[in-house]
N, CA, C and O atoms as a DFTB+ gen file, in Angstrom:
684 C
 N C O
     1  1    -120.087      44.713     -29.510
     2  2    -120.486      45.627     -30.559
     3  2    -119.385      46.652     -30.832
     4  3    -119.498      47.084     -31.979
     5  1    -118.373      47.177     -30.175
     6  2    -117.485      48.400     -29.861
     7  2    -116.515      47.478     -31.062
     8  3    -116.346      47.779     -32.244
     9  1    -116.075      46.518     -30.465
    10  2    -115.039      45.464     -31.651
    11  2    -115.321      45.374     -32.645
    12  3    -114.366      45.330     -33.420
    13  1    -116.693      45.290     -33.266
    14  2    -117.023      44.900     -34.552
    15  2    -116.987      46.272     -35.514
    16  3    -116.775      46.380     -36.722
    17  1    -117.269      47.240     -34.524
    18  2    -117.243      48.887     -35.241
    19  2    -115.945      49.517     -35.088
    20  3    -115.697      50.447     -35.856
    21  1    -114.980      49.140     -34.141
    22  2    -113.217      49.173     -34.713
    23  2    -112.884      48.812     -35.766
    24  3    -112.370      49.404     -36.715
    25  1    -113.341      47.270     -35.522
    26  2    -112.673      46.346     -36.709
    27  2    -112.712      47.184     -37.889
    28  3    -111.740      47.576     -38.535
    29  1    -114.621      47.546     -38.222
    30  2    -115.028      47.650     -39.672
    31  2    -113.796      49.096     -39.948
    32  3    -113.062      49.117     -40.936
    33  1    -113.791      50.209     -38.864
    34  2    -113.459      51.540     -39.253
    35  2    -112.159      51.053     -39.574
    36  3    -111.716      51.198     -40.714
    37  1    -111.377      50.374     -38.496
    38  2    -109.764      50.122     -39.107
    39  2    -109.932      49.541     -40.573
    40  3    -109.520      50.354     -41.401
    41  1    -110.279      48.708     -40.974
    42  2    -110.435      47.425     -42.123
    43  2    -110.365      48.697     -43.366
    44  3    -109.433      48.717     -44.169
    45  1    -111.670      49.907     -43.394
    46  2    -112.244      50.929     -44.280
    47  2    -110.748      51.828     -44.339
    48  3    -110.001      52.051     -45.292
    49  1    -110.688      52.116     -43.308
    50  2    -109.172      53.430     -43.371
    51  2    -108.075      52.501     -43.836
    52  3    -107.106      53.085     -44.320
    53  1    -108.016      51.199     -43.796
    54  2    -106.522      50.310     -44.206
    55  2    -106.708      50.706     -45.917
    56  3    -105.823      51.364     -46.463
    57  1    -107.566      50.382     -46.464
    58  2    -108.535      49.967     -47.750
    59  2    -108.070      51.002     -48.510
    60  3    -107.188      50.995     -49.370
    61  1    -109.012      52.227     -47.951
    62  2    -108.377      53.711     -48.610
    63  2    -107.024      54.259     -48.240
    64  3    -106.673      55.436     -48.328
    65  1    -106.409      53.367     -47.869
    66  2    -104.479      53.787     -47.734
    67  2    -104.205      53.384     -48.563
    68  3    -103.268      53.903     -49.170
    69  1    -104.863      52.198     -49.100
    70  2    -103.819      51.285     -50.291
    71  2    -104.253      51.866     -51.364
    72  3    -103.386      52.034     -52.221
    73  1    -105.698      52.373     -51.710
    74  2    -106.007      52.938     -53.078
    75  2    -105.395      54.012     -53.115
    76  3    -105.188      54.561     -54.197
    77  1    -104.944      54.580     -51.860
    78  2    -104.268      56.142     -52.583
    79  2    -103.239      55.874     -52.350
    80  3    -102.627      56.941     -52.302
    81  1    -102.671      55.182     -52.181
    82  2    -101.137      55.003     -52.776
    83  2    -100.581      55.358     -54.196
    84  3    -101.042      54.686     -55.119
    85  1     -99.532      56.446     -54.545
    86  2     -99.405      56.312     -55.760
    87  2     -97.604      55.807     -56.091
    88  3     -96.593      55.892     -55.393
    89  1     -97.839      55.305     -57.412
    90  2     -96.418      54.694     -57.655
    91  2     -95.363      56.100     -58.148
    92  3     -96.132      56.660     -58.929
    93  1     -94.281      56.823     -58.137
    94  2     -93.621      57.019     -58.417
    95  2     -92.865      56.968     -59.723
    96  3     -92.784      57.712     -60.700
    97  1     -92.482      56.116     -59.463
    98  2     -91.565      55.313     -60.358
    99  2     -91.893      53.433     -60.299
   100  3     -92.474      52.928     -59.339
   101  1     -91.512      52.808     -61.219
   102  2     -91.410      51.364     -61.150
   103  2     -91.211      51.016     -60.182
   104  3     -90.073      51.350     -59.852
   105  1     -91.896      50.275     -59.167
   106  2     -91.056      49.011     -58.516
   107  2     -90.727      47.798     -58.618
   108  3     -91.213      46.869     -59.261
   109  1     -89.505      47.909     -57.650
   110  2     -89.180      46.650     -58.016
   111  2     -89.248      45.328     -56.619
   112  3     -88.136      45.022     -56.190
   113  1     -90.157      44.784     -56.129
   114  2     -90.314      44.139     -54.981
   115  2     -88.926      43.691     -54.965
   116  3     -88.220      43.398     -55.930
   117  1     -88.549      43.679     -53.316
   118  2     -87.234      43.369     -52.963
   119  2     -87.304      41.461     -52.649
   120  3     -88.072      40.890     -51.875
   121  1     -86.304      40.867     -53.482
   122  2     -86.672      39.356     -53.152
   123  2     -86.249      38.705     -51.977
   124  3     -86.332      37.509     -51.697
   125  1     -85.670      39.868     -51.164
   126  2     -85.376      38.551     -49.753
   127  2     -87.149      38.050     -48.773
   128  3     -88.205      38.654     -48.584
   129  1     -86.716      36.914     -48.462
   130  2     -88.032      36.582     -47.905
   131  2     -88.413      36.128     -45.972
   132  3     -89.027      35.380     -45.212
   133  1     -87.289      37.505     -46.105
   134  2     -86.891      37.498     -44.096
   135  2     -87.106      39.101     -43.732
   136  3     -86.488      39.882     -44.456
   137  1     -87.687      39.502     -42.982
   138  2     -87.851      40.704     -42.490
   139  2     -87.468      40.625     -40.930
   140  3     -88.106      39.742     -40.357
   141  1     -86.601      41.319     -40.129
   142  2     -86.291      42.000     -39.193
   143  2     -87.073      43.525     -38.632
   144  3     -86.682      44.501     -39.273
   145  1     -87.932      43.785     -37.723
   146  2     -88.054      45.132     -37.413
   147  2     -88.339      45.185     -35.840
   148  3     -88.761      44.278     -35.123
   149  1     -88.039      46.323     -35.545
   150  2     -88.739      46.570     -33.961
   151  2     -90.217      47.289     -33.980
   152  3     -90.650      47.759     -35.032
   153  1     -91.017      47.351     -32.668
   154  2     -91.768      47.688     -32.960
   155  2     -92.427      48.193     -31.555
   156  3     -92.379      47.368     -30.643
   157  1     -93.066      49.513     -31.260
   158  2     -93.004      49.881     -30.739
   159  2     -94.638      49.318     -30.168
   160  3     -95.174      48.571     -30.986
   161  1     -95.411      49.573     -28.969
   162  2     -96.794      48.739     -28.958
   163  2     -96.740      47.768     -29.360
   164  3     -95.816      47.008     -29.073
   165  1     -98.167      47.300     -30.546
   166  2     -98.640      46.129     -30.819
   167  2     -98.655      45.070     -29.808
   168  3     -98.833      45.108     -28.590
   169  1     -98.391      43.986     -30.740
   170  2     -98.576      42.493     -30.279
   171  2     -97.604      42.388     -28.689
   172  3     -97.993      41.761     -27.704
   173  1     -96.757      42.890     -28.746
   174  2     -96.352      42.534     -27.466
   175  2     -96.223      43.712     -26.558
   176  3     -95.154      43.887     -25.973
   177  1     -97.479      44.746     -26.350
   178  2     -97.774      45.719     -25.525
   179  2     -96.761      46.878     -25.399
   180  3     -96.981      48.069     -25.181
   181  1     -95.588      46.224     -25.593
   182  2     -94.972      47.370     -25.265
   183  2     -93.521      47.835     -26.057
   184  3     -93.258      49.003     -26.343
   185  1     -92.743      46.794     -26.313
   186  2     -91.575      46.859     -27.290
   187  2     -91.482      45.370     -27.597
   188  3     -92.049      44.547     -26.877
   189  1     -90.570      44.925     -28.962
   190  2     -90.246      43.976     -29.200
   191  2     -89.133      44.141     -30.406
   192  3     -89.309      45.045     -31.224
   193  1     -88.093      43.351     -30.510
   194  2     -87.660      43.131     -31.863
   195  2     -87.907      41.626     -32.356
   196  3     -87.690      40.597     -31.715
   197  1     -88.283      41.719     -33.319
   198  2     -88.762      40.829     -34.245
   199  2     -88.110      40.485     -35.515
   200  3     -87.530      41.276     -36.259
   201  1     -88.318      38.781     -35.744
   202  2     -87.923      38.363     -36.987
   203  2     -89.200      37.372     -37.533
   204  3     -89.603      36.370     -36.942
   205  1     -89.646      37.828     -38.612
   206  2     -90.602      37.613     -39.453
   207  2     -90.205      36.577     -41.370
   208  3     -89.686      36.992     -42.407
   209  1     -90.568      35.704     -41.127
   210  2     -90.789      34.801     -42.507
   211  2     -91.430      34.357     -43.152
   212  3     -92.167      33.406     -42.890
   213  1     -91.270      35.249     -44.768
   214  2     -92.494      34.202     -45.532
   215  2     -92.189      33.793     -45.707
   216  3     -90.991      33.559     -45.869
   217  1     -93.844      32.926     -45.940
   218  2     -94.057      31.256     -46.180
   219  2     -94.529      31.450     -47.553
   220  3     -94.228      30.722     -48.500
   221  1     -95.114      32.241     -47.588
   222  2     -95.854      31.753     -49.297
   223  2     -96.101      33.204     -49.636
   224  3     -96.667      34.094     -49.001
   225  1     -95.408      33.186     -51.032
   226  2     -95.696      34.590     -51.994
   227  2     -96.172      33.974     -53.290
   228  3     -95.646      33.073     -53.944
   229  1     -97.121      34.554     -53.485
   230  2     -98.289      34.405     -54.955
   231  2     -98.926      36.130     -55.218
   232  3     -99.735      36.942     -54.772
   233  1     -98.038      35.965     -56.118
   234  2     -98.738      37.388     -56.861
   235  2     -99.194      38.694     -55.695
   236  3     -98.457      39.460     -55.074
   237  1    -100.184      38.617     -55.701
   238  2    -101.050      39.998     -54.336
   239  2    -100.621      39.597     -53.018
   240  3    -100.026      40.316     -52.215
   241  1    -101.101      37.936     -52.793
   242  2    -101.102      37.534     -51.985
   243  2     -99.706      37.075     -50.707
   244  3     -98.574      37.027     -51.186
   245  1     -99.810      36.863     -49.648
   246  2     -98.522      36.461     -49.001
   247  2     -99.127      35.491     -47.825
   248  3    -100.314      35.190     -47.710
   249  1     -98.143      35.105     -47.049
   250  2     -98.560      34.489     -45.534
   251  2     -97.435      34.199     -45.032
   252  3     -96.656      33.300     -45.350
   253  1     -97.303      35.542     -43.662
   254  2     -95.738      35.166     -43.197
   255  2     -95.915      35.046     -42.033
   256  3     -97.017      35.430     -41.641
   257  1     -94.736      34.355     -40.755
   258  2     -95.098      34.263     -39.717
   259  2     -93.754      34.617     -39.137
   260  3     -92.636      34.695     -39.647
   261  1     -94.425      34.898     -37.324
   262  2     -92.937      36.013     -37.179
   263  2     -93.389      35.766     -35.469
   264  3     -94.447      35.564     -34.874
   265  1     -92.009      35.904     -35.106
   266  2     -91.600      35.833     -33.641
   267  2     -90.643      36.338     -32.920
   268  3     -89.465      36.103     -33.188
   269  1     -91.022      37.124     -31.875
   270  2     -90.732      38.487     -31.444
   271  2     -89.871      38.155     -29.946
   272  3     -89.925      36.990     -29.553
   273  1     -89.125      39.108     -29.160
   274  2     -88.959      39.223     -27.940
   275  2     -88.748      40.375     -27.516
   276  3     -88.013      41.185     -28.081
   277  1     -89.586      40.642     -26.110
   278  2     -89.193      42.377     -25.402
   279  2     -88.578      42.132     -23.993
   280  3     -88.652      41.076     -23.365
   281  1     -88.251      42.738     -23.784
   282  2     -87.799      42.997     -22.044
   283  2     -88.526      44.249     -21.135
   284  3     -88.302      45.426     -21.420
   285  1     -89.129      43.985     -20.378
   286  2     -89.453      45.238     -19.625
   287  2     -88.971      45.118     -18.218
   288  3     -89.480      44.164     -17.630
   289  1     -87.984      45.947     -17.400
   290  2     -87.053      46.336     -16.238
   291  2     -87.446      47.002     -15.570
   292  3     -86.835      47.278     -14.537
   293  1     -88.767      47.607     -15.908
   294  2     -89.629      48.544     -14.844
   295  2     -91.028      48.281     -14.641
   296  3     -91.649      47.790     -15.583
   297  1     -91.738      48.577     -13.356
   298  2     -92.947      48.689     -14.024
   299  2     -93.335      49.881     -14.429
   300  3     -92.794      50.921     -14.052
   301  1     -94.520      49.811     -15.411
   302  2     -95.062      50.326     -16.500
   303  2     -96.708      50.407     -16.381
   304  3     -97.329      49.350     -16.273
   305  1     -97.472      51.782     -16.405
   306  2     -98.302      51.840     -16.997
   307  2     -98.172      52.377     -18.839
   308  3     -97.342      53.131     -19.347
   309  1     -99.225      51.713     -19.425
   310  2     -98.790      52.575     -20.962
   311  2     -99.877      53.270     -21.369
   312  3    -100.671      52.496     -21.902
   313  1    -100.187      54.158     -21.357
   314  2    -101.452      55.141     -22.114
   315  2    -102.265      54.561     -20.900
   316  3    -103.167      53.956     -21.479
   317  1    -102.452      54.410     -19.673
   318  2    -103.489      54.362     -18.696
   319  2    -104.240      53.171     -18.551
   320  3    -104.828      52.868     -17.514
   321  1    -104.219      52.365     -19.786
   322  2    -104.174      51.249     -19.983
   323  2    -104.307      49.695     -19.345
   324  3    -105.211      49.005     -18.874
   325  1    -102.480      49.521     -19.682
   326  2    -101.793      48.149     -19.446
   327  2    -100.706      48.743     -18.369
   328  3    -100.127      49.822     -18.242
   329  1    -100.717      47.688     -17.768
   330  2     -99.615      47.925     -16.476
   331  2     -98.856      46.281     -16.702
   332  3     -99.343      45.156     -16.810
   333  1     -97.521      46.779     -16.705
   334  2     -96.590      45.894     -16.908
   335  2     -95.967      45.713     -15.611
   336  3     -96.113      46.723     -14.923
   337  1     -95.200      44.606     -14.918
   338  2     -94.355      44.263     -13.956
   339  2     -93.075      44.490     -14.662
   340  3     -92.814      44.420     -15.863
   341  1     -92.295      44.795     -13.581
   342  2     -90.618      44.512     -13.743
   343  2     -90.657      43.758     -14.057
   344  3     -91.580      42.944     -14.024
   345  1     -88.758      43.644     -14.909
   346  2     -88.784      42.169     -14.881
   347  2     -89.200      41.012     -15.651
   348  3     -88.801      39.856     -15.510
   349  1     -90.346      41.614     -16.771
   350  2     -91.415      41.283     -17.571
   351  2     -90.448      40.935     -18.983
   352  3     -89.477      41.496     -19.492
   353  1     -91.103      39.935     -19.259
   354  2     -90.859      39.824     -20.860
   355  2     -92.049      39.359     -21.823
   356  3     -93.025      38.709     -21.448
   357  1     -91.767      39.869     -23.333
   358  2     -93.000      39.521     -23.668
   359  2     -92.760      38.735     -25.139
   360  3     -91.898      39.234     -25.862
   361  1     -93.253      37.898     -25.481
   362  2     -92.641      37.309     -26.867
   363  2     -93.956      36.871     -27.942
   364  3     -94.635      35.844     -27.951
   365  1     -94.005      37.972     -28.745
   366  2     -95.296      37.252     -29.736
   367  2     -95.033      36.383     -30.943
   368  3     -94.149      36.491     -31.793
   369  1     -95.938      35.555     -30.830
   370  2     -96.111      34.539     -32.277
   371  2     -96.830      34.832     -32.752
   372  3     -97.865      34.981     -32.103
   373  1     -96.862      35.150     -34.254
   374  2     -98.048      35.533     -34.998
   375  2     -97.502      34.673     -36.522
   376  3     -96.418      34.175     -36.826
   377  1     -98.990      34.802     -37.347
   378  2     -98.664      34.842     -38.261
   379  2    -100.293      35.587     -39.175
   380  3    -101.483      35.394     -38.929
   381  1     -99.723      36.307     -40.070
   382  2    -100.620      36.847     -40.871
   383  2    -100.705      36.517     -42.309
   384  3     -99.831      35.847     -42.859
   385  1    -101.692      36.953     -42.898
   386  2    -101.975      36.995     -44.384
   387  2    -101.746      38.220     -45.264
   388  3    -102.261      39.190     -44.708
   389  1    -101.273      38.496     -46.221
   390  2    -100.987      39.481     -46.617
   391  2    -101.540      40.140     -48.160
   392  3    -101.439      39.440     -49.168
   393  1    -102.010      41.261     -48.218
   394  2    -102.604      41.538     -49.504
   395  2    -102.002      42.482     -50.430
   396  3    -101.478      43.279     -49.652
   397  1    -101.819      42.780     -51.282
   398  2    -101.513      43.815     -51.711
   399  2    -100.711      43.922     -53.121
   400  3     -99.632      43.339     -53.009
   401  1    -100.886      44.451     -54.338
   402  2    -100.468      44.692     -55.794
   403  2     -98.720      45.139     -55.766
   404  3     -97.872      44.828     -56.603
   405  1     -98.581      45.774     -54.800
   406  2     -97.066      46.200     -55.399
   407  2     -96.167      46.685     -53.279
   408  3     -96.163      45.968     -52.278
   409  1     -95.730      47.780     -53.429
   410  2     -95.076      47.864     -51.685
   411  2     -95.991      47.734     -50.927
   412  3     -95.678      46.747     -50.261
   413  1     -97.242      48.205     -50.473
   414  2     -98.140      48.511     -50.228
   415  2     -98.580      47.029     -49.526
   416  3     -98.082      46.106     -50.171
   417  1     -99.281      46.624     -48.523
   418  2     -99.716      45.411     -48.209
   419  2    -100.607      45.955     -46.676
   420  3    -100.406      46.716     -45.730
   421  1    -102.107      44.632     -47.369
   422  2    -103.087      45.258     -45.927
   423  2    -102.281      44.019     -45.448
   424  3    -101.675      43.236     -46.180
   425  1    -102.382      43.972     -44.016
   426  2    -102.001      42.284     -42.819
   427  2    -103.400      42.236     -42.566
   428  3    -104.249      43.127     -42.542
   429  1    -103.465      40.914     -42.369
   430  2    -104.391      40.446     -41.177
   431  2    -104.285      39.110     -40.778
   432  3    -104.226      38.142     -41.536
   433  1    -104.257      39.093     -39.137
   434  2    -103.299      37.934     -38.736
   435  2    -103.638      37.507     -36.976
   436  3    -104.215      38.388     -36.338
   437  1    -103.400      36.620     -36.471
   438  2    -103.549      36.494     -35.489
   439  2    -102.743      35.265     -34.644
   440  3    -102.425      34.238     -35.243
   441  1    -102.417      35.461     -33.107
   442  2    -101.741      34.969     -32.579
   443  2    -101.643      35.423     -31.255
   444  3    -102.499      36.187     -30.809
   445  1    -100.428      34.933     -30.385
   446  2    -100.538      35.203     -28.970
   447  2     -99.395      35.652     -28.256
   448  3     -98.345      35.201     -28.714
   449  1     -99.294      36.301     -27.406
   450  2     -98.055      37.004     -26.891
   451  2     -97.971      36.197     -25.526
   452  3     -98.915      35.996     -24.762
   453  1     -96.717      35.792     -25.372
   454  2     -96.424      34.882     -23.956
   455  2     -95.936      36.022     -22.970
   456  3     -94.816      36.512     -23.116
   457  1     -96.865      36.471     -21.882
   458  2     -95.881      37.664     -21.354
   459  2     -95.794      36.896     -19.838
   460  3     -96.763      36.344     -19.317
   461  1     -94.259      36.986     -19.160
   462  2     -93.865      36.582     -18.038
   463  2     -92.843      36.915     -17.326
   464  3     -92.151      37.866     -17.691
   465  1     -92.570      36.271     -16.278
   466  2     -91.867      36.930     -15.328
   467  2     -90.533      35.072     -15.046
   468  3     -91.005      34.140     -14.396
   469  1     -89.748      35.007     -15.365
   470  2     -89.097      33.910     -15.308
   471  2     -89.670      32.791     -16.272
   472  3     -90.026      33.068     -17.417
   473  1     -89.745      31.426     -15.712
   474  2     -90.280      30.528     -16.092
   475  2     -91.924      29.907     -15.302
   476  3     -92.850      29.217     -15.728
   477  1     -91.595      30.662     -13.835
   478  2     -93.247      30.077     -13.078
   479  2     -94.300      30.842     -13.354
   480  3     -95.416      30.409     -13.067
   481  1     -94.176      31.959     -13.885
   482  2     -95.400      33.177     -13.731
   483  2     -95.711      33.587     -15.513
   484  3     -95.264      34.588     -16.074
   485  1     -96.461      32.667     -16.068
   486  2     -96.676      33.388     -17.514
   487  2     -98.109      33.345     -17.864
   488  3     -98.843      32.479     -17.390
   489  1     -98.577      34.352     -18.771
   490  2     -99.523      34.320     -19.130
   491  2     -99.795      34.663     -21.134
   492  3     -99.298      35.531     -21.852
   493  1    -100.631      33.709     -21.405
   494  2    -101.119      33.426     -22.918
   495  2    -101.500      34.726     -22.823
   496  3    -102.261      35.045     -21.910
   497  1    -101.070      35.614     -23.675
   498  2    -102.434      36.491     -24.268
   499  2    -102.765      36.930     -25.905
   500  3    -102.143      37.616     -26.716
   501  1    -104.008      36.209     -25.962
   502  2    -104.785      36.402     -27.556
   503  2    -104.618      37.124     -28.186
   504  3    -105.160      38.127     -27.719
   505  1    -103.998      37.416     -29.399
   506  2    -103.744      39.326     -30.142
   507  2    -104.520      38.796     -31.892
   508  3    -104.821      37.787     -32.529
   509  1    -104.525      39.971     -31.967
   510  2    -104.764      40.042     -33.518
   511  2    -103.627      41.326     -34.119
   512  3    -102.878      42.040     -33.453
   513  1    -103.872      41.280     -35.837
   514  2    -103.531      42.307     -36.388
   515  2    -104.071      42.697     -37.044
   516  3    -104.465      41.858     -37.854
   517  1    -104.637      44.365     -37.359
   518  2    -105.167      44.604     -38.893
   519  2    -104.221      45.729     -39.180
   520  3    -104.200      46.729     -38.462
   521  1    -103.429      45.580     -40.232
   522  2    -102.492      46.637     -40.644
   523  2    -102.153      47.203     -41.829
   524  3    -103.014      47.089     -42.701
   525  1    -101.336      47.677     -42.073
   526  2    -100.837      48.484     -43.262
   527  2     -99.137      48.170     -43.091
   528  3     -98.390      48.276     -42.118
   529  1     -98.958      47.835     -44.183
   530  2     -97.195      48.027     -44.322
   531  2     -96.722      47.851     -45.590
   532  3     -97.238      47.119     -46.434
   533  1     -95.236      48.862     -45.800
   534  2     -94.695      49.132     -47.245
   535  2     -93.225      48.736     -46.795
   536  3     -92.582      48.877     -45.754
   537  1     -92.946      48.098     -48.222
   538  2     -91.726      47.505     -48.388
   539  2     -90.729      48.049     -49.299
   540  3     -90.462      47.293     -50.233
   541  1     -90.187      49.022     -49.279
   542  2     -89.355      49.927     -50.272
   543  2     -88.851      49.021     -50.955
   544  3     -88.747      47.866     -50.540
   545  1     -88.368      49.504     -52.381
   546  2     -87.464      48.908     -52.956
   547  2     -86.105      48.634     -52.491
   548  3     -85.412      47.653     -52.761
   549  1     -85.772      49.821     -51.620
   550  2     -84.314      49.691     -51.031
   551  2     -84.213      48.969     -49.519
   552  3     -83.305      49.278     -48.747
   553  1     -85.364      47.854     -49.132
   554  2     -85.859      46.786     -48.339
   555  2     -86.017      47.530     -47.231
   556  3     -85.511      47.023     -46.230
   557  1     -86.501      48.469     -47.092
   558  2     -87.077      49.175     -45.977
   559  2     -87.948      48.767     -45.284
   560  3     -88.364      48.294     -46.342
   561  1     -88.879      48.372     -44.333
   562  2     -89.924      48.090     -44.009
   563  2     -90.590      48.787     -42.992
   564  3     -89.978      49.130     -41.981
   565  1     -92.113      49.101     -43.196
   566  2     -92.652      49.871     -42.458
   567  2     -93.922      49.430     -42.208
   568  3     -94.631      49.299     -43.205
   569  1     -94.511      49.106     -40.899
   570  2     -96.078      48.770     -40.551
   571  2     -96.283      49.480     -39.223
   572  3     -95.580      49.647     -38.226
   573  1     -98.094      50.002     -39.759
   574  2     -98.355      50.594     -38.608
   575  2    -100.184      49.360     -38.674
   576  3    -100.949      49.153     -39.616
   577  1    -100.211      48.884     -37.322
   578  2    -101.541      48.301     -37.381
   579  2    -102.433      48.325     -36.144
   580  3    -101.844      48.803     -35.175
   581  1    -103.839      47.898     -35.876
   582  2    -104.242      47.876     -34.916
   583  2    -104.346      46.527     -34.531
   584  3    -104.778      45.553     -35.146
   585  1    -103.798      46.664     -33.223
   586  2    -103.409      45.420     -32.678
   587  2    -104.417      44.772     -31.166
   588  3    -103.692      44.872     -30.176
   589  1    -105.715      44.218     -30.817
   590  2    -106.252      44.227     -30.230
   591  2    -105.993      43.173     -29.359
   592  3    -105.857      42.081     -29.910
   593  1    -105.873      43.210     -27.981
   594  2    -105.921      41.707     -27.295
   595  2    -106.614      41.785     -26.065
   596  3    -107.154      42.749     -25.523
   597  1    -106.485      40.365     -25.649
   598  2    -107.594      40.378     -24.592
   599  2    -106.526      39.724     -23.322
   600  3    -105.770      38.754     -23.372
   601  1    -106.806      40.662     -22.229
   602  2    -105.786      39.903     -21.165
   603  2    -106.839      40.105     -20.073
   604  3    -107.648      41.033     -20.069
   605  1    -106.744      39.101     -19.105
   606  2    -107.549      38.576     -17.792
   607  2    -109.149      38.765     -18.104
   608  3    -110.143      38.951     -17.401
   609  1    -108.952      38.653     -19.227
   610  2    -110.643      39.268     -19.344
   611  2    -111.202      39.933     -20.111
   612  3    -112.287      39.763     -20.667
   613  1    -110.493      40.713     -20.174
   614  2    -110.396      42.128     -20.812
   615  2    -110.085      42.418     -22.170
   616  3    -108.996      41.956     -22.512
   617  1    -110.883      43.216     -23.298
   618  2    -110.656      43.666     -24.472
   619  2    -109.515      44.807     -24.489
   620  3    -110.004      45.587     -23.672
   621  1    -108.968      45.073     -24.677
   622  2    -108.247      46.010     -25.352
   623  2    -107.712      46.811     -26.471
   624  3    -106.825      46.123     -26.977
   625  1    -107.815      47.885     -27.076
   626  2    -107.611      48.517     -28.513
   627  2    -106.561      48.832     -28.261
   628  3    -106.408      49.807     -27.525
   629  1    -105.535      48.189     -28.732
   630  2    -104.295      48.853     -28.907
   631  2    -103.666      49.046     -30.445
   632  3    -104.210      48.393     -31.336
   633  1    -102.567      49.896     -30.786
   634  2    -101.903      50.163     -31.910
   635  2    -100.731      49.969     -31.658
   636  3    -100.344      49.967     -30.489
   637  1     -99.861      49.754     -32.739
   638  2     -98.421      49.376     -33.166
   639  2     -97.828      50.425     -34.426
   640  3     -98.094      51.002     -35.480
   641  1     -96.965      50.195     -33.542
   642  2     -95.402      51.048     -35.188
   643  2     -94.363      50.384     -35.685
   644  3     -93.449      50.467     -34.864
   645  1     -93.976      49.637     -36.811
   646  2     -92.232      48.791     -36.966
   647  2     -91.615      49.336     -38.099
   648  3     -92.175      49.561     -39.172
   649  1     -90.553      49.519     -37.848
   650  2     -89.697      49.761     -38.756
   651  2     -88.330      48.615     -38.563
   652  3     -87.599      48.386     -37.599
   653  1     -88.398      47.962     -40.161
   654  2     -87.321      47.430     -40.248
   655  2     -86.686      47.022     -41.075
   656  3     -86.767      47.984     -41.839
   657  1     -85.886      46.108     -41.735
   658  2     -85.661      45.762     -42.974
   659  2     -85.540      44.421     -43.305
   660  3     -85.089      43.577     -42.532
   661  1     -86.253      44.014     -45.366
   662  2     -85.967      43.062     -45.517
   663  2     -84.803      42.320     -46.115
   664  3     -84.277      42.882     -47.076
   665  1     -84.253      41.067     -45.700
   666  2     -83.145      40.331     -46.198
   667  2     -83.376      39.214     -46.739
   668  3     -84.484      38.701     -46.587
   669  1     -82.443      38.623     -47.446
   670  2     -82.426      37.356     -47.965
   671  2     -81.351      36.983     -46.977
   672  3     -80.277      37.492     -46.657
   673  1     -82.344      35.400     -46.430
   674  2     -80.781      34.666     -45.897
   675  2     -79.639      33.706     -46.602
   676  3     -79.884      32.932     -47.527
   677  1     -78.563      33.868     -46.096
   678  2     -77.759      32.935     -47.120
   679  2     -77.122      33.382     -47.815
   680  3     -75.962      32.990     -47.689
   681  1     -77.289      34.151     -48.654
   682  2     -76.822      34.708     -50.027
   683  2     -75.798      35.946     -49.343
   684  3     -75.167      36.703     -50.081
C-alpha cells in the first residue's frame, strides 16, 4: 500500500512540473539522439556515468534505453539506508518511455542494476523510474526521478539527480 501512494504522489508532482513549465522563448529540440550524464543515487544506488539512446522519437512521445557504470572503493552506508561493500560496482540497464510537448519530459521506465564484487559475487537488483527531465536547447540535460528498488527482499524509496549532455554520433 506505501508503493502505490508514492507512486500516485510522485506520478501527481511529475504532472504539475510539466504544466507549469513555461516557454521563454521558441524551442528548438536538440537533434542528437545520444545522451551522456552522471548521476548521483538512482538506479545504481549510489553513482554512475551513463550513456543513454533513443530508440524511437514521435512527436510527445520517446523510448530510450541506457547503460550505466559506478565504482564504489569504500564501504558505504547512504542516508541509513543501503550499505555498499568495497570494491563494489554497480551497472544499470534501463530503458524508459518518454512523454512530453517540448524540453520538458515525464520518464517512466524500468530495469535492473547488476551490483558486484568481481565476477563470483553479483546480485540482480529490480529498479524502476518515475521522473522529470529537460533538454535545453544548448543540449543540456537534466533529470531528477524517483527511483525505487527492491534488494534481498526489501522495498526501497530512493531518488536520483543527472546532469548531462545531448550528442549526435558521427557527425
Amino acid at each position: 500500500m506505501k508503493f502505490k501512494h508514492t507512486v500516485y504522489a510522485v506520478l501527481m508532482g511529475l504532472l504539475f512540473l510539466q504544466t507549469q513549465a513555461q516557454e521563454e522563448k521558441p524551442y528548438k529540440e536538440p537533434t542528437g539522439l545520444n545522451n551522456w550524464y552522471i548521476e548521483l543515487g538512482g538506479n545504481s544506488l549510489f553513482y554512475s556515468a551513463n550513456y543513454e539512446k533513443v530508440l524511437i522519437k514521435q512527436g510527445r512521445w520517446g523510448w530510450v534505453g541506457r547503460v550505466g557504470l559506478g565504482y564504489n572503493p569504500g564501504q558505504y552506508t547512504v542516508l541509513n539506508k543501503v550499505t555498499l561493500e568495497g570494491n563494489t560496482y554497480m551497472a544499470p540497464f534501463h530503458t524508459s518511455v518518454l512523454y512530453g510537448p517540448y524540453k520538458e519530459k515525464l520518464e517512466l521506465g524500468l530495469g535492473f542494476t547488476l551490483v558486484g564484487q568481481g565476477t563470483t559475487s553479483q546480485e540482480v537488483v529490480p529498479t524502476a523510474v518515475f521522473g522529470f527531465r529537460v533538454v535545453e536547447t544548448n543540449k543540456v540535460c537534466f533529470r531528477v526521478n524517483y527511483a525505487p528498488f527492491i534488494r534481498e527482499g526489501k522495498y526501497y524509496d530512493w531518488f536520483g539527480v543527472s546532469i548531462g549532455r545531448n550528442f549526435s554520433a558521427g557527425k
